[in-house]
Each structure stands twice: as structure tokens, then as C-alpha cells.
Backbone as a ProteinNet text record, in pm:
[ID]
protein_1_A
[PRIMARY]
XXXXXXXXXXXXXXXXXXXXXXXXXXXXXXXXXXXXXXXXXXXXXXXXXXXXXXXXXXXX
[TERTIARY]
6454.2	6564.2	6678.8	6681.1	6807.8	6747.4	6832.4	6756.8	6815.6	6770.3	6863.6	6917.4	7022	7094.4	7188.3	7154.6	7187.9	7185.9	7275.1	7168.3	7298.3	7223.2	7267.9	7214.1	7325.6	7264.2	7229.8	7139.6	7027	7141.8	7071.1	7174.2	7233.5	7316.9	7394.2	7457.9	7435.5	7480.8	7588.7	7704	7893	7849	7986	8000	8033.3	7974.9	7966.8	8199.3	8255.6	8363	8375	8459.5	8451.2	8438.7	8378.5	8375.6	8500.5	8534.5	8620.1	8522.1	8561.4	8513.6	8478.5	8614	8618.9	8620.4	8633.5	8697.8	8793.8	8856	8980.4	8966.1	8847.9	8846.6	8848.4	8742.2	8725.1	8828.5	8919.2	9032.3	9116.7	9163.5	9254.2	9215.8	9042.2	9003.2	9034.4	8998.5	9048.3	9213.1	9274.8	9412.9	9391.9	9359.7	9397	9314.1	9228.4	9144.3	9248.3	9277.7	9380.4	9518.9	9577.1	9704.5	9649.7	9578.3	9536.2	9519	9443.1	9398.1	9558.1	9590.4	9731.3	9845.6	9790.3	9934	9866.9	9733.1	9642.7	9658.6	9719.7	9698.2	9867.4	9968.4	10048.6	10080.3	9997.6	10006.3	9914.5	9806.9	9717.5	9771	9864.5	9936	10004.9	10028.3	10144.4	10062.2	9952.3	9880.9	9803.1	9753.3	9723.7	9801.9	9944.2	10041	10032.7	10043.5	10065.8	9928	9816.8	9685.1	9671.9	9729.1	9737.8	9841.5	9961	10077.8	9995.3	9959.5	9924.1	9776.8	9677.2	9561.1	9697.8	9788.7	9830	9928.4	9968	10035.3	9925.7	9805	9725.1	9694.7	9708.1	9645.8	9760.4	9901.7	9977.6	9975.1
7373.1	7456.1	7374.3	7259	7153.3	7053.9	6987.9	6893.1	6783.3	6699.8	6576.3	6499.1	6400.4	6381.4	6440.8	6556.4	6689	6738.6	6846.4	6844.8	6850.4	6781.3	6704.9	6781.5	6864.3	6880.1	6794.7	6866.7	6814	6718.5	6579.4	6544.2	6565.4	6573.3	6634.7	6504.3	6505.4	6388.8	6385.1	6287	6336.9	6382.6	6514.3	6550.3	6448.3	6472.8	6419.3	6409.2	6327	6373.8	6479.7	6578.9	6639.4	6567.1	6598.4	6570.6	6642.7	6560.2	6630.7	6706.9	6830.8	6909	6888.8	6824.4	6783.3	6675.5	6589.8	6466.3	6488.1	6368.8	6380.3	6463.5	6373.2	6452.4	6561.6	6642.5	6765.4	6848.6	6834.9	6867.1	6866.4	6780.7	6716.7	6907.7	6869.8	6953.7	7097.7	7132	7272.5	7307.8	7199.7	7235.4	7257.7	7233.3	7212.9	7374.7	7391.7	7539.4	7649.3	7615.7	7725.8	7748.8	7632	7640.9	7692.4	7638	7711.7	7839	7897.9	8065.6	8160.4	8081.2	8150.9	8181.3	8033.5	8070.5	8156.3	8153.5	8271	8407.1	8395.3	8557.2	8612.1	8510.4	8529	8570.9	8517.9	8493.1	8625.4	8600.9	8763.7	8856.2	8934.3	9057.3	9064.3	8951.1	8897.1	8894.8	8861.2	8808	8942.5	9059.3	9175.8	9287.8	9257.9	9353.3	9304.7	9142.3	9121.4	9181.7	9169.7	9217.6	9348.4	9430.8	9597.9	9612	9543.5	9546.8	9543.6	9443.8	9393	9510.7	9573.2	9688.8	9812.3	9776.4	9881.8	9896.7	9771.5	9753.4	9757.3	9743.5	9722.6	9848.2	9948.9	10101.8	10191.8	10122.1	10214.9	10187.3
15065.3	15026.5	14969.1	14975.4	14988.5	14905	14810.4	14712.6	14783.7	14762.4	14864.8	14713.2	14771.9	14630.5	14560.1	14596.5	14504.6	14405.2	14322.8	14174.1	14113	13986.6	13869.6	13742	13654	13532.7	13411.1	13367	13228	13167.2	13093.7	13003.1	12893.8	12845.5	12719.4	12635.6	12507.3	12417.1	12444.2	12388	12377.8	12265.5	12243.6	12127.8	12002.9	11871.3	11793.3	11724.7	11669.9	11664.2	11523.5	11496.1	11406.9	11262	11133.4	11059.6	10937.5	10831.7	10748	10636.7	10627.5	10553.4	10431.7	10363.5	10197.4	10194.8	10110.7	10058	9973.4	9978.5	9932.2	9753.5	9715.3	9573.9	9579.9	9638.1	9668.5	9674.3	9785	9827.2	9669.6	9596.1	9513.3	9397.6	9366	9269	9338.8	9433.5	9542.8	9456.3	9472.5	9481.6	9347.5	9236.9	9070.2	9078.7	9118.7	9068.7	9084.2	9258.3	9311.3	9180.5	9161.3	9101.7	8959.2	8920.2	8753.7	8807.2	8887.1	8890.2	8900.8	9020.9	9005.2	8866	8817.5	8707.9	8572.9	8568.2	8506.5	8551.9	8694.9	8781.3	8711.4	8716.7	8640.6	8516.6	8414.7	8263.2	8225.9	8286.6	8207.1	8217.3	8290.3	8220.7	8136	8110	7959.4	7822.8	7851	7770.2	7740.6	7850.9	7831.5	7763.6	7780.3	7680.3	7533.1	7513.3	7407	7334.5	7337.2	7336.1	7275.1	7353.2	7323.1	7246.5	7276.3	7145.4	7024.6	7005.1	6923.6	6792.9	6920.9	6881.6	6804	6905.1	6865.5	6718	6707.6	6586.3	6452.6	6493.3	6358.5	6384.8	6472.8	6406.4	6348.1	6321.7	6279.5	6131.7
[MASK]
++++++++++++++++++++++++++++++++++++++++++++++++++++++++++++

């Protein structure tokens, strides 16, 4: 009924330490995509009026 010694669980590795996700390049290019999309998320409605201004000036 009684283990003598007593009991001891299974062994378990140490955890490995976390790894970084990106590299720095990675990271660097992340940031350049983000900032271009944004200032595109900006600019295309500008760029969408001038557009239709524009359809619309050649049908008058």
C-alpha cells in the first residue's frame, strides 16, 4: 500500500527558454508594411475622389 522512498514524479525536461518570434529584419520589414498600408489607408480616398472627379469631368 506504501511505496517506501516515496513517490516521485516522471521526469520532465526544464523548459526550453522562450524563443524570439522575428528577427530583427523581420520585425524592421513588419514595421515598413504596416506604415506603408496605413498611409495608403489614408491616401486612397483621396485618390478615389480624384478618380471619379475626374470620370466625371470627361462625361460632361
Amino acid at each position: 500500500m506504501f511505496v517506501e522512498g516515496g513517490w516521485r514524479p516522471s521526469w520532465e525536461p526544464p523548459p526550453r527558454p522562450p524563443q524570439p518570434r522575428l528577427t530583427g529584419r523581420q520585425e524592421r520589414t513588419l514595421v515598413w508594411i504596416i506604415l506603408v498600408n496605413v498611409l495608403l489607408w489614408f491616401m486612397a480616398p483621396i485618390g478615389g475622389a480624384t478618380l471619379i472627379h475626374a470620370v466625371l469631368a470627361l462625361m460632361r
